[in-house]
N, C-alpha and C positions, 0 to 999 in steps of 0.2 A: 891848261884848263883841267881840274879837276871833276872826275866823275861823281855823281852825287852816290850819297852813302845810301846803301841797303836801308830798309827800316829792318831791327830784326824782327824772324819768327817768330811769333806767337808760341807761347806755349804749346804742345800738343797737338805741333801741328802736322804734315801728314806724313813727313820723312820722318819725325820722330816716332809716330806709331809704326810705321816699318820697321826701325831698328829695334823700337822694344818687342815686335813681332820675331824680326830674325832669333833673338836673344831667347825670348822664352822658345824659339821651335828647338832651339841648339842644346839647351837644358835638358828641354823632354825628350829630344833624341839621345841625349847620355845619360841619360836614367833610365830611358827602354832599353840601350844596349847593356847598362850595367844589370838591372832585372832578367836579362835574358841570361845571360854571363852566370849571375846568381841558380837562377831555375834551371840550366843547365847541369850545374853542378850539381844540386841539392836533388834534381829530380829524372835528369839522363842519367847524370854520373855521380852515385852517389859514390859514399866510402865503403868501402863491405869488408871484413875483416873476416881473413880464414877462419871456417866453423869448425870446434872442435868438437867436444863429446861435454852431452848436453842432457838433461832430466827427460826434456821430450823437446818433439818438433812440431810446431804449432803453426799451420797454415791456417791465412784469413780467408774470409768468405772472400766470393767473385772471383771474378778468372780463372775458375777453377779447372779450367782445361791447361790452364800455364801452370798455374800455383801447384794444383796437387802433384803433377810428376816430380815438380821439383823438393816436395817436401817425402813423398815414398821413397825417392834417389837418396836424400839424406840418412833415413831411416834405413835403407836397404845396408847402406855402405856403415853403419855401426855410429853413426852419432847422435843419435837416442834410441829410445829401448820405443819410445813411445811416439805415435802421432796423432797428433789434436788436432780436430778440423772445427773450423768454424761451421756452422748449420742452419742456414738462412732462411730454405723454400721458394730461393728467387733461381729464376733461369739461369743468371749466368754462375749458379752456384752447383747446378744439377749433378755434374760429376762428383762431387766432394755429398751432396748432401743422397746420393747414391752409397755409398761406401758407409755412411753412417747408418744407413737402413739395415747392411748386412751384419752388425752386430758382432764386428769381429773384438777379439780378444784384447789385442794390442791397439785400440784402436779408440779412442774419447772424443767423444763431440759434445759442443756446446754450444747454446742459442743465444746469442747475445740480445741482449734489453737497453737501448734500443737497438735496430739493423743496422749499425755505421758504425768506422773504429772507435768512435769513442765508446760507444756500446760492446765491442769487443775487447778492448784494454780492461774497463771494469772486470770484466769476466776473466782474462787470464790471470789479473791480479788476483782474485779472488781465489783462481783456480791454483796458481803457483802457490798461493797461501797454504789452501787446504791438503795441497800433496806435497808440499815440502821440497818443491823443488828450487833450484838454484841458481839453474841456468837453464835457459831455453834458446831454442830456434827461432824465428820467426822468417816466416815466407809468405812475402807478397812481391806484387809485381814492384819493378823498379823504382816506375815514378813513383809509389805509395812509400820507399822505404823511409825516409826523412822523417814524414807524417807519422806514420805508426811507430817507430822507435821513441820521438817524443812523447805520443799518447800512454805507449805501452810501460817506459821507464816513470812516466807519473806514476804509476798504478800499483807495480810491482816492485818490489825488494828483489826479484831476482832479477841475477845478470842476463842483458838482453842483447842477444847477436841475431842483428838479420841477414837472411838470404833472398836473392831474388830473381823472380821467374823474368823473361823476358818477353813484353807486351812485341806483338806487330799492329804499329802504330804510323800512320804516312804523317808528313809533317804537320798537317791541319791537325790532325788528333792528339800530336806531343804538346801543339802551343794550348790548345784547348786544355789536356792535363796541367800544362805550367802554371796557367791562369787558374784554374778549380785550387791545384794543391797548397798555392801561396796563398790565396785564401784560407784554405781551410788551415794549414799550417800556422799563420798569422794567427787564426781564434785559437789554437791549440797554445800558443803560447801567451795569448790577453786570456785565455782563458781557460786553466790547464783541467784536467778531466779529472783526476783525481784530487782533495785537497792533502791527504795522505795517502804514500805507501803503504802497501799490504803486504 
């Protein structure tokens, strides 16, 4: 005696939306690990290429507690004659925007228009322009260096090598950076900051 046959499933029905559940959770888990993988690299670990000798050393605003030692160490140690500080007016710039009040010799600051790297790429571009320089420094903190390398090389005709200060950052604050910078990263590249070099 034969058992009678199944009718089959209905389309859609509720094993199958499981499976297409598993499926798309399995996707978007290898797309989170690939993005982390990616922000990892672009903004833990960037590439940093030994700094040689350079027209000036151009620290960006913020972090200026990180940022500016590591840009006077460059200066100190002979790989430019000059250092350029970004010049905000916001807190966590006050170290840097301190040093620009003193008036020293060797020493250039500029206000970028608006307050964010895009606002400061215009301005080194501009600045690289009018002093003739070649090659610069560039010092920001770690996670920033991706972002600012692309914004800055829009802008400028001179060769741009970054260095970078190191953030203390507990994990909640690197994934918060990864998230902010691939963003801003992503409009830097739909939407580059310069439409020509200077």
């Amino acid at each position: 005696m034969t058992s009678p046959a199944l009718p089959p499933r209905p389309p859609g029905s509720a094993r199958d939306t499981r499976r297409r559940m598993r499926i798309a959770l399995r996707v978007c888990a290898a797309l989170l690990a690939l993005w982390l993988i990616l922000a990892y690299e672009a903004f833990y670990n960037p590439p940093l290429p030994s700094t040689g000798r350079a027209d000036a050393v151009v620290v960006l605003g913020g972090a200026a507690d990180e940022r500016l030692e590591v840009g006077r160490a460059l200066v100190d140690r002979g790989a430019a004659p000059r250092l350029v500080l970004s010049s905000t007016g916001l807190p966590g710039n006050a170290r840097a925007d301190a040093v620009c009040a003193e008036d020293l010799p060797d020493v250039t600051c500029f206000r970028p228009d608006p307050l964010t790297t895009r606002g400061e790429a215009r301005s080194i571009g501009d600045l690289a322009r009018d002093q003739g320089w070649d090659d610069i420094i560039v010092v920001t903190s770690t996670y920033h260096v991706t972002r600012s390398h692309l914004n800055i090389s829009q802008c400028s005709k001179a060769e741009v090598t970054m260095a970078a200060s190191e953030p203390s950052l507990d994990p909640g604050q690197w994934l918060a950076r990864f998230i902010e910078e691939s963003a801003a990263l992503t409009a830097s590249w739909l939407r580059p900051v310069c439409a020509n070099r200077v």
